[in-house]
C-alpha positions, 0 to 999 in steps of 0.5 A: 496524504501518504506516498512513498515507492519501492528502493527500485522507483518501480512502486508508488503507495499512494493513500487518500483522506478516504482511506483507499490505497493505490498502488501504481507502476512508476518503472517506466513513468515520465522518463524522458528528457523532454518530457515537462508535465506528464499528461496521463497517470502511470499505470494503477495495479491495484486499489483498495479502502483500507481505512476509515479515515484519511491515511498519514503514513505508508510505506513498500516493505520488502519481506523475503520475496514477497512486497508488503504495504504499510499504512497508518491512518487518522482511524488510530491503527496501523495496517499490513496489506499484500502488495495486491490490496491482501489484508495480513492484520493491523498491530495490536489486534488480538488475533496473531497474524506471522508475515513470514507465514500465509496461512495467517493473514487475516485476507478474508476479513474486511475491516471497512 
């Protein structure tokens, strides 16, 4: 239900009504001319349940160097991740999460 990629067209964020996040390689994906229908799925980097119920919304953020995803989800919260599944912290949580340091991200908790 949620879908978005990167400025580049490299990423694509996919979301389900299970909650689970997938992060695919579109960079080189049904590029040419000839091509119809693509057969086969482009390449799955990562994948993940990130939610309880289905996602509405996801977005590829660019932070500095590092690429974060977005999500928000009929379960009532929104939800930061590394772009490798990495859990840095939902908004209005009580405990503070920086996205600008690490040491922060809340990576060992599982929510689901």
């Amino acid at each position: 239900m949620g879908l978005s990629s990167d400025q580049e067209n490299g990423l694509l964020v996919t979301g389900d009504t299970t909650g689970s996040i997938k992060v695919w390689d579109i960079s080189q994906y049904a590029l040419s001319a000839g091509d119809e229908c693509a057969t086969e799925l482009p390449p799955l980097l990562h994948s993940w349940r990130g939610h309880e119920g289905a996602l509405v919304s996801s977005e590829i953020l660019a932070h500095g160097s590092r690429i974060f995803v977005l999500t928000v989800s009929v379960d009532c919260r929104a939800c930061l991740w590394t772009i490798d599944g990495g859990y840095v912290g939902c908004f209005g949580q009580e405990e503070k999460w920086d996205i600008s340091n690490p040491d922060t991200y809340q990576i060992s908790r599982i929510i689901v």
